[in-house]
C-alpha positions as MATLAB code, in Angstrom:
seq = 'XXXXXXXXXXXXXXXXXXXXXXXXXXXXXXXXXXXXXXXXXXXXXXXXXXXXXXXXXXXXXXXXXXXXXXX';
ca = [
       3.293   -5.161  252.560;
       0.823   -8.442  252.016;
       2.741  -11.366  251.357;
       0.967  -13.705  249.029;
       0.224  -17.473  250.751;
      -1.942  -20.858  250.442;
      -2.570  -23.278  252.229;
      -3.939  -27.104  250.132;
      -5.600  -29.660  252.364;
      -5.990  -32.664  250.474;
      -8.961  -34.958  251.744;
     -10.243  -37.336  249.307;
     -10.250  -36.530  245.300;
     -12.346  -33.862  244.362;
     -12.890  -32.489  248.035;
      -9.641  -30.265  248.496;
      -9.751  -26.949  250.988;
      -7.849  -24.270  249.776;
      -6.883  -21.212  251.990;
      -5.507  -18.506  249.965;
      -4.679  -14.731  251.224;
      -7.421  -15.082  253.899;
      -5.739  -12.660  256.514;
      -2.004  -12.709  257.853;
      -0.346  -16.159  257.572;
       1.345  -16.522  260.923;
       2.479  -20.060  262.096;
       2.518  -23.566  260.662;
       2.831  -26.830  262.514;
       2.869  -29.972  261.403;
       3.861  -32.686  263.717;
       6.926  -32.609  265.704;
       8.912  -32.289  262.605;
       7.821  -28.699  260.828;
       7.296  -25.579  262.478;
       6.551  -22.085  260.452;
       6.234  -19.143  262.321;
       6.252  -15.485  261.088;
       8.490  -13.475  263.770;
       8.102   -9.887  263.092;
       6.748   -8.296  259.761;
      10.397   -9.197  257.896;
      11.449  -12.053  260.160;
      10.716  -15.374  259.597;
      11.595  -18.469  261.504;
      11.357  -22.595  260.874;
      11.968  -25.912  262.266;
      12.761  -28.125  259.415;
      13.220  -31.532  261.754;
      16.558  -31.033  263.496;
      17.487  -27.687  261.325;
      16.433  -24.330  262.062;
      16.354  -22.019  259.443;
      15.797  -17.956  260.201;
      15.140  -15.698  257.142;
      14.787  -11.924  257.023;
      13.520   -9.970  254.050;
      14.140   -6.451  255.115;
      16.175   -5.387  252.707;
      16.743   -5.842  248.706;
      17.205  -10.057  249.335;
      16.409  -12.168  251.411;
      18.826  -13.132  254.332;
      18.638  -16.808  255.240;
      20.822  -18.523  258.599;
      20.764  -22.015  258.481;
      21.660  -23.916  261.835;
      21.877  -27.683  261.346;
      21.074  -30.262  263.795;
      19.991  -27.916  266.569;
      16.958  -29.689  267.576;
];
């Protein structure tokens, strides 16, 4: 299964980059602060600041584990 994803750089107006379904999506970073990375083919994992947040969509809905201030 092909998960749908974008990605919107903003530069100055009218020059935007969009990335949009252009292979697998497999890590974001942004900073110290946001961290996006895709774990296994159903297993997702982020680094919201000082949360972590795990989320698994194996079965019929997604499973999400939030662990606050862990970082």
């Amino acid at each position: 299964m092909t998960e749908e994803w974008r990605i919107t750089i903003k530069r100055t107006p009218g020059s935007d980059t969009e990335i949009e379904n252009d292979g697998e999506l497999d890590e974001v970073v942004i900073g110290r602060w946001f961290h996006l990375e895709k774990m296994s083919p159903s297993t997702w994992w982020m680094r919201i600041g000082n949360h972590g947040v795990s989320v698994d969509v194996s079965g019929e809905r997604p499973v999400v584990d939030v662990d606050l201030d862990r970082y």
